[in-house]
C-alpha positions, 0 to 999 in steps of 0.5 A: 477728135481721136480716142485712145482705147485702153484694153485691159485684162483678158476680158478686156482685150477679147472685146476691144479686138471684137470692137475695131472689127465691128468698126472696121467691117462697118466702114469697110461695108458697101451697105451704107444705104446713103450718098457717096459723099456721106459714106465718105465723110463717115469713113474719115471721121470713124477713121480719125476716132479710132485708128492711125494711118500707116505707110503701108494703108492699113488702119492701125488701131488707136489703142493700148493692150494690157494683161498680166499674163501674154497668152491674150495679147498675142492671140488678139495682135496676131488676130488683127494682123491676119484679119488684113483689115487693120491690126493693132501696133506691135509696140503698144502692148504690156505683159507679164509671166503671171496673171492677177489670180482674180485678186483685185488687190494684186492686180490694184497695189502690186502689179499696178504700181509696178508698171504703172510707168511702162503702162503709162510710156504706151499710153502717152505715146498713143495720145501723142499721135492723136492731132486732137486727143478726144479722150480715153475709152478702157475696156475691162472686167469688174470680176478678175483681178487684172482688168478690175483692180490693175483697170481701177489702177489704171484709171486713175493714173489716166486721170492723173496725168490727163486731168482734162480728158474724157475718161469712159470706162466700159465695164462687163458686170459678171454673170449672176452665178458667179465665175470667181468666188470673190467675184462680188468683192471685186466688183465692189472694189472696182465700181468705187474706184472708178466712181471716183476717177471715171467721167462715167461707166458703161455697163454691160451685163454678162447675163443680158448679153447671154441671153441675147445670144440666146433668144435674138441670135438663136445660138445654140452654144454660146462662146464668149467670142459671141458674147463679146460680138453681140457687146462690140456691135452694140458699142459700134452703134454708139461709138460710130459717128452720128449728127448731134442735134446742133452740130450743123452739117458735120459729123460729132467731132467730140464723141466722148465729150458729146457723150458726157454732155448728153447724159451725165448731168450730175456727178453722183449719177454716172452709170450709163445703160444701153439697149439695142434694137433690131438684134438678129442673125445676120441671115434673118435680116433679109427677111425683115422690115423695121418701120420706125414707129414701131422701132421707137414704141419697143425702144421706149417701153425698153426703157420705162419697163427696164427690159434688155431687149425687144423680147419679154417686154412688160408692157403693163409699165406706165409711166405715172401721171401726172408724175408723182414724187419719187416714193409713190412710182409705180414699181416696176417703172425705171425713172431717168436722169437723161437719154440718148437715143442713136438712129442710123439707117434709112429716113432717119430725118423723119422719126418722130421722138416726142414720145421720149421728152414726156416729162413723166420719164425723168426726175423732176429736177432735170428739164425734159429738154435737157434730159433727152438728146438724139443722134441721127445718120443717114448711113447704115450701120452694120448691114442693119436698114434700120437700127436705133441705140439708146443710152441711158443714165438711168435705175437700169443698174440699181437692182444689179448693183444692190444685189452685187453690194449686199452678197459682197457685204454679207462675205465681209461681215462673216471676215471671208477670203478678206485676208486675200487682200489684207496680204496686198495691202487693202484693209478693212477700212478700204472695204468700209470706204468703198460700201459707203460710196456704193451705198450711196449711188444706191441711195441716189438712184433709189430717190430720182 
């Protein structure tokens, strides 16, 4: 089944072309450390997610390219050309003269419903030409104002016209300190939207991947383009094709639907995590060996200590036995709802994951069998041996989310830059509604 990629806004567009990059030089790769015939069947099922044959044999990337001003998208499209690999199609693409000036509203209840029409002709054209369409996979920022409010927008016409697709949206959380004064309410207006539109949301945080950047990549000036490769590789460990556990011999032929199946049992709970493991220099990885022992303990403790990678972890978390009410968790210790774990590389079929199916991991009103789920594959994944990925629904997201709604609550009780939005037509109630839900993910969270 093929996935339509919706790039939205500045943000969303410089990952989405670092994403089919990622892809592409993965399947492109001689290092797939597995038989001919697997390498094979990888590279054609990758091929039919993700990007279209054309006459000419280049792959053409299976997406749709939005912004509100035209300086990113012909930068990405005439980037892709060049790369030779692949490149986007030349008619896929919608902007304008001006951007959303980081106002959600704008972004939301002008320019949305404006070219909701055009954007929309694109996207049906996409999903014409999948043989199956499995689903939409947005990419945007929850800070500016086109890839939030016009993406929030977006969404919901995806939702409208495809009432039975899968729908994930990929949002980049902002950083901590801030690139846009009313980055807080932008965030706010967007996660309550596409709460209510999207089959489920996949977070990453500036901050975590800086860091990243900073501590595993050992770079020392960090640009956004190495910020947006570190999320692409990430994604490219989940998005490229795995062995689900009872799919017999044949790679997921429903990535997204898969996906939602594995992790997101419920409605109310739909923020999904993701964690990486080895993240090196690519000149590093020759000098290491991984053994998946070791691999599966990080990982683990990545997850029960909520740490964003294999440096720093507190090893000090445990989970509680025998496991306890939700009020008596020990502090620091990060409860789920479901887990998937993703292994690609060499003896994949010999790991041992039992350490994640220990019932004290997850809430008590989930079986653990049905809770965790894994993926495997023979073949490598971007020159790594050995790598794992595990996505998770789980408090991962709680403390960044109440911080995020409690800086946006303490603007709007003091009325701040709120006439922004009011001029665009949202309201205050608009702004109450949307705490309320947020309040209440917050709460539901809170009580695994």
């Amino acid at each position: 089944m093929s996935i339509v990629t919706v790039q939205l806004g500045q943000c969303g567009n410089q990952i989405g072309h670092e994403v089919f990059n990622t892809l592409c030089s993965d399947i492109c790769g001689t290092h797939g450390l597995c038989s001919k015939k697997e390498n094979e069947s990888y590279h054609d099922s990758c091929k039919e997610r993700f990007f279209c044959e054309e006459e000419s044999g280049v792959p053409v990337a299976r997406a749709v390219l939005v912004d509100m001003e035209p300086k990113v998208i012909s930068q990405t499209l005439s980037m892709a050309a060049r790369s030779g690999h692949w490149k986007y199609n030349s008619q896929a693409h919608f902007c304008q003269k001006q951007g959303s000036g980081n106002n959600w509203a704008n972004g939301y209840s002008v320019h949305g419903p404006r070219h909701k029409e055009a954007i929309m002709n694109l996207v049906q054209k996409e999903a014409e030409k999948c043989d199956r369409l499995g689903g939409f996979f947005t990419i945007m920022s929850m800070a500016g104002g086109t890839g939030s409010g016009l993406g929030a927008f977006v969404t919901q016409c995806l939702r409208d016209a495809f009432p039975t697709s899968f729908i994930l949206n990929h949002v980049i959380w902002p950083y901590g300190t801030g690139e846009v004064i009313v980055q807080n309410y932008n965030s706010v207006l967007t996660l309550s939207h596409l709460y209510q539109s999207s089959d489920a949301l996949l977070v990453h945080e500036n901050d975590v991947i800086h860091k990243i950047c900073a501590q595993l990549m050992n770079i020392k000036q960090i640009s956004f383009r190495d910020v947006n490769q570190v999320i692409a590789h990430q994604l490219g460990s989940v998005f490229q094709p795995a062995h689900t556990a009872g799919g017999g011999s044949g790679y997921s032929r429903n990535p997204l639907g898969d996906l939602m199946e594995a992790l997101v049992p419920h409605p109310e709970f739909k923020m999904l995590g993701l964690r990486n493991i080895p993240q090196m220099p690519e000149n590093s990885l020759a000098y290491s060996t991984f053994s998946w022992p070791g691999l599966i303990k990080h990982l683990r403790q990545m997850l029960i200590a909520n740490a964003k990678m294999e440096e720093g972890i507190d090893w000090q978390v445990r989970p509680p036995h025998p496991p306890m009410p939700s009020t008596n968790k020990p502090l620091h210790f990060n409860t789920s709802i479901a887990n998937l774990v993703i292994l690609r590389g060499k003896d994949v079929h010999a790991v041992d994951l039992g350490s994640f199916q220990d019932p004290s991991l997850y809430t008590s009103w989930l079986n653990p069998q049905d809770a965790f789920n894994a993926w495997k594959t023979p073949r490598a994944f971007n020159k790594y041996e050995k790598s794992a990925a595990l996505v998770s629904n789980s408090q991962f997201l709680l403390k960044p989310l109440d911080s995020i709604v409690g800086k946006a609550w303490n603007m709007f009780a003091s009325k701040a830059y709120i006439h922004q939005y009011t001029k665009f037509g949202i309201q205050e109630e608009d702004f109450l509604d949307c705490f309320t839900t947020l309040e209440q993910v917050i709460s539901s969270y809170t009580n695994l």
